[in-house]
C-alpha atoms as an extended CHARMM CRD file, in Angstrom:
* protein
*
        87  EXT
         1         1  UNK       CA              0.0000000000        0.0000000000        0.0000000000  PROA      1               0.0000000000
         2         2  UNK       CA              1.5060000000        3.4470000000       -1.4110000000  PROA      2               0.0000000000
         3         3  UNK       CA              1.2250000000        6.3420000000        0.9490000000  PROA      3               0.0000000000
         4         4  UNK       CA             -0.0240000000        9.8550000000       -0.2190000000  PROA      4               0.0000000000
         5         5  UNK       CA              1.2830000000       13.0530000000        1.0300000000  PROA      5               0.0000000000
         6         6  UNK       CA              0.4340000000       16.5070000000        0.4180000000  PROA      6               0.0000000000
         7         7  UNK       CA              2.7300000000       18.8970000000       -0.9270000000  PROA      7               0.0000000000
         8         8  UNK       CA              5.2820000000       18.9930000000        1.2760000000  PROA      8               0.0000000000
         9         9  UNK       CA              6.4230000000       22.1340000000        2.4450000000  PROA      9               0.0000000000
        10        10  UNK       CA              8.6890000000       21.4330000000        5.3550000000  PROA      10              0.0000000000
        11        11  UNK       CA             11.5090000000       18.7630000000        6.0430000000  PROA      11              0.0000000000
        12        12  UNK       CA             12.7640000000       17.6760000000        9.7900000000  PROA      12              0.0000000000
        13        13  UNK       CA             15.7640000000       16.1000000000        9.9260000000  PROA      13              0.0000000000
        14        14  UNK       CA             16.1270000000       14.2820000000       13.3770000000  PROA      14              0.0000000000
        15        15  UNK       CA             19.8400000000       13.6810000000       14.0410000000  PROA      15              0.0000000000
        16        16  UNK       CA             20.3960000000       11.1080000000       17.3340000000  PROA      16              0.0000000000
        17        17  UNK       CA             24.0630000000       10.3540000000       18.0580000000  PROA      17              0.0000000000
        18        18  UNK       CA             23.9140000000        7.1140000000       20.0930000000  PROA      18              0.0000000000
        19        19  UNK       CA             20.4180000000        5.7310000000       19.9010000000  PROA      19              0.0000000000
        20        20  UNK       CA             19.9470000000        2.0760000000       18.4710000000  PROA      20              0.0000000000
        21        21  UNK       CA             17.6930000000        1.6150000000       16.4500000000  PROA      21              0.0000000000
        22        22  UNK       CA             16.4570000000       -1.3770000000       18.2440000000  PROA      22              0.0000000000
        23        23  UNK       CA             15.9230000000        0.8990000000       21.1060000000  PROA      23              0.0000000000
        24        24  UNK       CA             12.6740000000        2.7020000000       19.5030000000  PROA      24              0.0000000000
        25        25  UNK       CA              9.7120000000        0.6290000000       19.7930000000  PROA      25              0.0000000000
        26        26  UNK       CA              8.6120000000        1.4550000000       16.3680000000  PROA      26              0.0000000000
        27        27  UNK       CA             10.7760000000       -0.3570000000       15.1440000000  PROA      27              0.0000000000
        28        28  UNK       CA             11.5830000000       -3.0540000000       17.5640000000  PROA      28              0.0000000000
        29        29  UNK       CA              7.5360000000       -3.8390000000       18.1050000000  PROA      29              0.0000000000
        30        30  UNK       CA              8.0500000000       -4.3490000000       21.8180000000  PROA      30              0.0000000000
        31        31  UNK       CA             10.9970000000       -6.8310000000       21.9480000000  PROA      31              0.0000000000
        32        32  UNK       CA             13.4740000000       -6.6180000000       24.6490000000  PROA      32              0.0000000000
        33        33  UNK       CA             16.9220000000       -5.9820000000       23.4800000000  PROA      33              0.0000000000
        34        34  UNK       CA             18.7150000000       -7.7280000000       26.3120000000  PROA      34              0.0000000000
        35        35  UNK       CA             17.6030000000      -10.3560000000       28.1310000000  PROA      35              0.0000000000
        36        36  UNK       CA             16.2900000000       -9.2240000000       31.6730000000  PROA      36              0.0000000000
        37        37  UNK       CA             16.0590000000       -5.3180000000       30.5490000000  PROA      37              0.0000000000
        38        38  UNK       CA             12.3790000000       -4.2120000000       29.7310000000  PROA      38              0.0000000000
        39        39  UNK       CA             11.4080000000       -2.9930000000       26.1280000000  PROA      39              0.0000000000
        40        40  UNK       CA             12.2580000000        0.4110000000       25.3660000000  PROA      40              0.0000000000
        41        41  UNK       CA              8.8210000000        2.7160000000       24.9100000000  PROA      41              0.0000000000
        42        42  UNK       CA              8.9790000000        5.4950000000       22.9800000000  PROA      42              0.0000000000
        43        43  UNK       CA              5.2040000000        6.6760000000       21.9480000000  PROA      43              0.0000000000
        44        44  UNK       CA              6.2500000000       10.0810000000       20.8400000000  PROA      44              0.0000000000
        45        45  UNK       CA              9.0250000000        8.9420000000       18.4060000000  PROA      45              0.0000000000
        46        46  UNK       CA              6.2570000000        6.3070000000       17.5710000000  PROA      46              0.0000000000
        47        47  UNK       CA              3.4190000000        8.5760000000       17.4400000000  PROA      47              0.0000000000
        48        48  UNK       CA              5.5430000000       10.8870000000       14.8710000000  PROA      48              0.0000000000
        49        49  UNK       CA              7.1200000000        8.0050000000       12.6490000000  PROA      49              0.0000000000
        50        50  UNK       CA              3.2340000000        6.6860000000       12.0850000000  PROA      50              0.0000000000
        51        51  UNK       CA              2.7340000000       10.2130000000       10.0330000000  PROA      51              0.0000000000
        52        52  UNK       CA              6.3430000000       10.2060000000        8.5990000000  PROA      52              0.0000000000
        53        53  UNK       CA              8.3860000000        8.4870000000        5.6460000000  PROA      53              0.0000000000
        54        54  UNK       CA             10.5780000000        6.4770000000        7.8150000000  PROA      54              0.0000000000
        55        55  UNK       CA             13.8680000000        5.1880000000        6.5730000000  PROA      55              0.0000000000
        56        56  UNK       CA             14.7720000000        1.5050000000        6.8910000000  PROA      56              0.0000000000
        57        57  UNK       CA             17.5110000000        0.8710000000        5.3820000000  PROA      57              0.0000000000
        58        58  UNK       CA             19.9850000000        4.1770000000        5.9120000000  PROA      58              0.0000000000
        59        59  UNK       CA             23.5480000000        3.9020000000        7.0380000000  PROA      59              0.0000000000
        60        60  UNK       CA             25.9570000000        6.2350000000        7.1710000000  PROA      60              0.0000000000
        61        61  UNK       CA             29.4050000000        5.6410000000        5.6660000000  PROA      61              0.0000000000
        62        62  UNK       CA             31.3970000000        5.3230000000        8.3700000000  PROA      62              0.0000000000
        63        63  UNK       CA             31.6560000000        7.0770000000       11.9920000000  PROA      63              0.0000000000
        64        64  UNK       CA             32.7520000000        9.4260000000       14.1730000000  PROA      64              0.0000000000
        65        65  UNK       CA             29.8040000000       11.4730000000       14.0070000000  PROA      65              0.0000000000
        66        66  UNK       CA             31.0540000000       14.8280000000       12.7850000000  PROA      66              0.0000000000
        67        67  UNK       CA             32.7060000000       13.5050000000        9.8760000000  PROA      67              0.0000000000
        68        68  UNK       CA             29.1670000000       11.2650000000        9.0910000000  PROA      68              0.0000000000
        69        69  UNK       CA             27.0690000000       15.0030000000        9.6070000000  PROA      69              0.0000000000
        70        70  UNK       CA             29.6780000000       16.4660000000        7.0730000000  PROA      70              0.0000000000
        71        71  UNK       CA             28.7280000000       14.0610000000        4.4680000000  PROA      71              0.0000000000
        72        72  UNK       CA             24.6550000000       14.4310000000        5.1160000000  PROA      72              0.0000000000
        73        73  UNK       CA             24.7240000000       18.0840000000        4.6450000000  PROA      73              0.0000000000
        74        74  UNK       CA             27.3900000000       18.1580000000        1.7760000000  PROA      74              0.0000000000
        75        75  UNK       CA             26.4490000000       14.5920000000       -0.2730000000  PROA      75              0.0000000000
        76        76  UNK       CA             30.3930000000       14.3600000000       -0.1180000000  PROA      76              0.0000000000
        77        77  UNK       CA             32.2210000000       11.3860000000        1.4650000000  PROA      77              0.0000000000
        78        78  UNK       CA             34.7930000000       12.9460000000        3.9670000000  PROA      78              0.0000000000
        79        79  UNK       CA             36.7310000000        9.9750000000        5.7740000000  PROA      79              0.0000000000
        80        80  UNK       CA             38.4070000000        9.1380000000        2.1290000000  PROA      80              0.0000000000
        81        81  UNK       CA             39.3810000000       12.4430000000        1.7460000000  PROA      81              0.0000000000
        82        82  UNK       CA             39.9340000000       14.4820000000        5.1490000000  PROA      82              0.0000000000
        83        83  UNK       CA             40.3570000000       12.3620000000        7.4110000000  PROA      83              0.0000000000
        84        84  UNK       CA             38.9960000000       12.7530000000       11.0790000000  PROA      84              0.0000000000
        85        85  UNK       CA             40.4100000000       14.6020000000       13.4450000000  PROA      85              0.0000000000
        86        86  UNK       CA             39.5200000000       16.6240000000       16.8220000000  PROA      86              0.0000000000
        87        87  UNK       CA             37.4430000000       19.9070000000       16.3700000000  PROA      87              0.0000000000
């Protein structure tokens, strides 16, 4: 089933350094990641993917995080080129 959206007039880009994706119960559906440790509930990340385009299958070329933010705002791969190094 296709999804239709209205013209879009506004993007939010939500940026998270350090949260799993199995740790958002949207897309975990409730499972507990480790064994003895409660799911993780998140009903407002949850509540906003249901009325978002959600992206499954993103990674990002390689990490630390500044270098990986580089690349998302430039469409340029960094690590090849300028490597890392502290701010």
């Amino acid at each position: 089933m296709t999804k239709k959206f209205p013209d879009v007039k506004n993007l939010i880009l939500i940026i998270i350094d350090s949260l799993r994706q199995d740790h958002v119960s949207f897309y975990n559906k409730g499972r507990p990641v480790f064994d003895g440790v409660p799911a993780c509930c998140t009903p407002n990340l949850d509540a906003f993917a249901k009325r978002s385009i959600v992206f499954t299958n993103a990674y990002p070329c390689g990490l630390p995080t500044i270098p990986v933010r580089t690349e998302l705002w430039t469409g340029q791969y960094t690590l090849p080129y300028r490597p890392w190094r502290p701010l």
